[in-house]
NUDO-545453 format. One record per residue: x, y negated, z negated of N, C-alpha, C in turn. Coordinates in steps of 0.05 Angstrom, whole numbers, plus 5000, padded with zeros to 4 digits. Example, Ala and Ser with C-alpha at 12.3 -4.5 7.8 and 13.67 -1.06 7.14 Angstrom:
// residues 2
526451144844524650904844526450664844/525750454858527350214857525849994843/
***
This chain:
// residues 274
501650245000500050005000501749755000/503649794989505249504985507249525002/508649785021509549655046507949595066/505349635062502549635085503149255074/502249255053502548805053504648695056/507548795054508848655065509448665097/508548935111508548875139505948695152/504148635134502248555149503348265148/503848225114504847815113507647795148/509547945154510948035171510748035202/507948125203506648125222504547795229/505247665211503047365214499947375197/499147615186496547595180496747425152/493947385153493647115130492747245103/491147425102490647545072490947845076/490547985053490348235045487648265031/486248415027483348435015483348835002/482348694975482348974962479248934951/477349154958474349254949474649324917/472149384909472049394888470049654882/470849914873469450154865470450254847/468950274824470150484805469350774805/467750884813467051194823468551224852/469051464853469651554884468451484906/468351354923466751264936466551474966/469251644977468951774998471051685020/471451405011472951205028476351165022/477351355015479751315006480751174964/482751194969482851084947482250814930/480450844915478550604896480350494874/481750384870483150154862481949934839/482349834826481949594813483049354831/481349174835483049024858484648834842/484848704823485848584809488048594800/488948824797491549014790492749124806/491049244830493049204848493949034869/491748834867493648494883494948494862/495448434846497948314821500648474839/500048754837501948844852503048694875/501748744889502248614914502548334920/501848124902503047944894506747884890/506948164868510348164873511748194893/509848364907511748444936511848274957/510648044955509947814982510547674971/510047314992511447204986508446904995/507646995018504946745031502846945033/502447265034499347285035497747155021/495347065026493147035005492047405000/490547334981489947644961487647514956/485647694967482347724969481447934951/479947964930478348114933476348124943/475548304957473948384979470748604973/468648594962468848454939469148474909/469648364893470448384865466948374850/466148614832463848664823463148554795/462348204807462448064779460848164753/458648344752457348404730457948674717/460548814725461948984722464148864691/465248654697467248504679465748274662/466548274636465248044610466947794626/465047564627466247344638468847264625/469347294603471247194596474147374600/473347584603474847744616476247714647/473047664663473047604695476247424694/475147164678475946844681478746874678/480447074658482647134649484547284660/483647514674485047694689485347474720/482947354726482947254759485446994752/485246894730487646644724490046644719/490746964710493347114712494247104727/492847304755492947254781494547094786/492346894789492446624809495446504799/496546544770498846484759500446644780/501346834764503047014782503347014815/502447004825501746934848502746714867/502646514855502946264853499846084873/498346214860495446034870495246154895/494646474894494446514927492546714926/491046704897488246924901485946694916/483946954920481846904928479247034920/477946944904476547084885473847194894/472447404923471747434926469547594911/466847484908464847664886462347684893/460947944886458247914901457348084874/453448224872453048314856452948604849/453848774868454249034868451549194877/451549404875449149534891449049814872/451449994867452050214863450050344833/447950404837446550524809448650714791/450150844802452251094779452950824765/455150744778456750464775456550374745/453750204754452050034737451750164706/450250394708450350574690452650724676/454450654683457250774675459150614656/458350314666459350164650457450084631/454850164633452450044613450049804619/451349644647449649424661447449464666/445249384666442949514675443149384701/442249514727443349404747440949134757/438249234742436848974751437948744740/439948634716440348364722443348364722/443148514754445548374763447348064770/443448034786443947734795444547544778/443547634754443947354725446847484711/446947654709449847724700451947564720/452047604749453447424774453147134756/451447054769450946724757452146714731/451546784713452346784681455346734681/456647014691459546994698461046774713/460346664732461246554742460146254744/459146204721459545944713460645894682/461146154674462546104642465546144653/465946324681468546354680469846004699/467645814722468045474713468745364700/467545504670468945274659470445304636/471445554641473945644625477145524640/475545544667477945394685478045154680/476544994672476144744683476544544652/475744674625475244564611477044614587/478844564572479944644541478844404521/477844514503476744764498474344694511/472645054526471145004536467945064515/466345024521462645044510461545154537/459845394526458645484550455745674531/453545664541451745774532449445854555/449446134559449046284587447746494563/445646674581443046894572445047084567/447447114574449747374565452347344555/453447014563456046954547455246754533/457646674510457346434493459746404484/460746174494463646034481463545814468/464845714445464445544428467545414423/468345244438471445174431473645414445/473845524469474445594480476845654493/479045684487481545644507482045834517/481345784547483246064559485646104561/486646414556489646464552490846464567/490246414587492146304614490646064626/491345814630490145584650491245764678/489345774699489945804734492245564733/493545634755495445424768494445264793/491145434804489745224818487845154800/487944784810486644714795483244794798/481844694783479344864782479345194774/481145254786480945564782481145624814/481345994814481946084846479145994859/479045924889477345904894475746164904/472646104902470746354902468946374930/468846604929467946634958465946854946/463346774952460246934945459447104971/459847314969458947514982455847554979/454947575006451247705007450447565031/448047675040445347535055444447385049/442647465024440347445020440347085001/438147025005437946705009438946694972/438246954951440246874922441846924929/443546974939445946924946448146764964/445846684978445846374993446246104973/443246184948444145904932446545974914/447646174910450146194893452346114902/451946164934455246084937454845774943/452745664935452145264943452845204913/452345364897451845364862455345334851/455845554855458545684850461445714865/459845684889462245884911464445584923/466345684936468245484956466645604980/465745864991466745955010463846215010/462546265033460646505034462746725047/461446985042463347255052461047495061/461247475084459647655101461047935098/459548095111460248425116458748495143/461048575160460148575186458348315206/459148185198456347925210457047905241/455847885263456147775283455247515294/456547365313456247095306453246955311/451547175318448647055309447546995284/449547215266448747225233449947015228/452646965235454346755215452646495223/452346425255450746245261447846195232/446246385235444146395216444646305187/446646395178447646355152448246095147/449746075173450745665163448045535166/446245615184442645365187442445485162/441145755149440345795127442145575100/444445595100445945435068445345185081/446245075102443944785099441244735088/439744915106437344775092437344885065/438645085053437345015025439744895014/441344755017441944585009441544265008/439444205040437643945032440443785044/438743565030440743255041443143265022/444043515005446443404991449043385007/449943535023451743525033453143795029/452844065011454444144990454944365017/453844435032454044715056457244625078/457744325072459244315100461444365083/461544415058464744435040464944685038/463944875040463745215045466345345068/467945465058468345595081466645935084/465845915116465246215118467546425130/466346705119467946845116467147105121/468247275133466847575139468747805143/468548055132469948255136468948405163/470548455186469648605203470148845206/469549135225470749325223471149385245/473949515255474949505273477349795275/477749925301479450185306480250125332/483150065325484049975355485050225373/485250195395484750345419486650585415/485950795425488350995415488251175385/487851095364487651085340485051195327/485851495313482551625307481651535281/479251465275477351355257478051585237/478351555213477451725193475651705172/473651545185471251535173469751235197/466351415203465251185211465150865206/465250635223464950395211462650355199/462350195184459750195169456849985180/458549945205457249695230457549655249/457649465261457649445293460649325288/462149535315464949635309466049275324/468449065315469348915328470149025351/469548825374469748855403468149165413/467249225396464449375413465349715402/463849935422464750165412467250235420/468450235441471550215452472549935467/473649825439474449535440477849565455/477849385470481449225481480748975460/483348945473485048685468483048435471/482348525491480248285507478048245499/476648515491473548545477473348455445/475648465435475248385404476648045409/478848015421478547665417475847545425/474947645446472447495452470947465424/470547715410468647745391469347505373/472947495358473247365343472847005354/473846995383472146725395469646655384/468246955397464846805384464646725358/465746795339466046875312466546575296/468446475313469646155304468645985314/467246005341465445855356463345835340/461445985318459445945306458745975274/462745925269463245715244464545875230/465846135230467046385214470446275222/471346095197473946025191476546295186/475146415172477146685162474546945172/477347285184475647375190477047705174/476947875156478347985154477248255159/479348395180480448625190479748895170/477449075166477249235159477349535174/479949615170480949875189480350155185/477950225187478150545185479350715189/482350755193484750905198486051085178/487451295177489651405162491751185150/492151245130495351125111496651055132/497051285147499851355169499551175189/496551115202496750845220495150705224/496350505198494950255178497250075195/499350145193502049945209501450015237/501550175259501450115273498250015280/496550055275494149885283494049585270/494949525255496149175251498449075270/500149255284501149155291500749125320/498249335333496849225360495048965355/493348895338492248725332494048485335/496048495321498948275324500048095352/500848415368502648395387500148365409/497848485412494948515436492848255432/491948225406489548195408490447695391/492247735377492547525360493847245390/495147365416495547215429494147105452/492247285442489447175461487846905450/488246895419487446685411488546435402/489746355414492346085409491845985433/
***
């Protein structure tokens, strides 16, 4: 994994993105993403480090706020604190969450873990945390704290990332969705202004040519069912053309060719778009 991120920083790519499962999922190995970007943190030097996404009602906010500010220390301010509300019923139940209030657990978290960043000592009084004089044991080295990127569709999760977020984070979106997403956070964001400060963001899935899948994509594959060079820049064209700033590369491949399929993407597909 950690010569997989330093060939990718190597190769020109801009982040690394680690998911978040604590049961087996089927999909290879499930990780803590937090611990293992830290890792990978040591081993680089300019990736940014995504979690991709990080399962905010899984972690006690004050926990969230502490481990993500370590990070962002260590690091030197190059996380990206991707978070959405999870889905997984074992999951939920495993750690004790009831999974229906996920959504307020999300929210909860991630406005006590604001203003742990933001505030010494901080006051926070939320339906699940409560801080009274507060200091977190690490201040972030960005200010505010890492910035957050809210994963989801659905319009609660639309107002969270206007609420909470720097940044929305799609899964599979094509650029009709991302299109949709940016009219949707406008209008419910109204005359404030707060949607054009968003960056959007989407994980895509992609098996470059040559290269056998070891497990189906979970969507509509980048650049189609047998993508070139040519068929996935287009895609990522459309992609930026209808407002998707960052787009990250999810590879269904073997360990064994994780490097060479970054590095057709590199050498094929990255000089089509410059």
């Amino acid at each position: 994994m950690l010569h997989a991120a330093r060939h990718a920083e190597d190769l020109g790519f801009d982040h690394v993105a680690v998911g978040n499962r604590l049961l087996d999922s089927g999909f290879g190995l499930d990780t803590d993403p937090l611990v293992l970007l830290s890792a990978v943190a040591g081993a680089t030097t300019r990736l940014r480090l995504l979690t991709s996404v990080l399962v905010a009602p899984y972690y006690p906010a004050l926990v969230l706020a502490n481990q993500a500010a370590t990070l962002d220390v260590v690091s030197g301010g190059r996380l990206v604190l991707g978070v959405g509300t999870g889905w997984n019923p074992d999951e939920f139940a495993a750690v004790g969450v009831p999974a229906r209030e996920r959504g307020a657990r999300t929210d909860d978290h991630l406005a006590a873990a604001k203003a742990l960043w933001t505030r010494r000592p901080a006051d926070f009084e939320g339906p699940f945390t409560t801080l009274h004089g507060a200091r977190l044991g690490v201040p972030p080295v960005t200010a505010g704290g890492p910035p957050v990127w809210v994963g989801g569709h659905s319009d609660a999760a639309l107002r969270r990332a206007l609420r909470f977020g720097d940044g929305w984070y799609g899964t599979g979106a094509d650029a009709a969705e991302v299109g949709d997403v940016r009219r949707r956070l406008h209008g419910l964001a109204g005359d404030t202004g707060n949607a054009s400060r968003l960056t959007l963001a989407s994980a895509a899935f992609l098996t470059p040519p040559g290269i056998p899948a070891v497990v189906p994509p979970p969507g509509r594959p980048l650049g189609g069912a047998a993508p070139t060079a040519a068929s996935v820049a287009a895609d990522l064209r459309e992609l930026a053309e209808a407002g998707l700033s960052a787009c990250t590369l999810w590879l269904p491949v073997a360990a064994e060719h994780v490097g060479e399929a970054m590095e057709w993407v590199a050498a094929e597909v990255a000089p089509r778009l410059t």
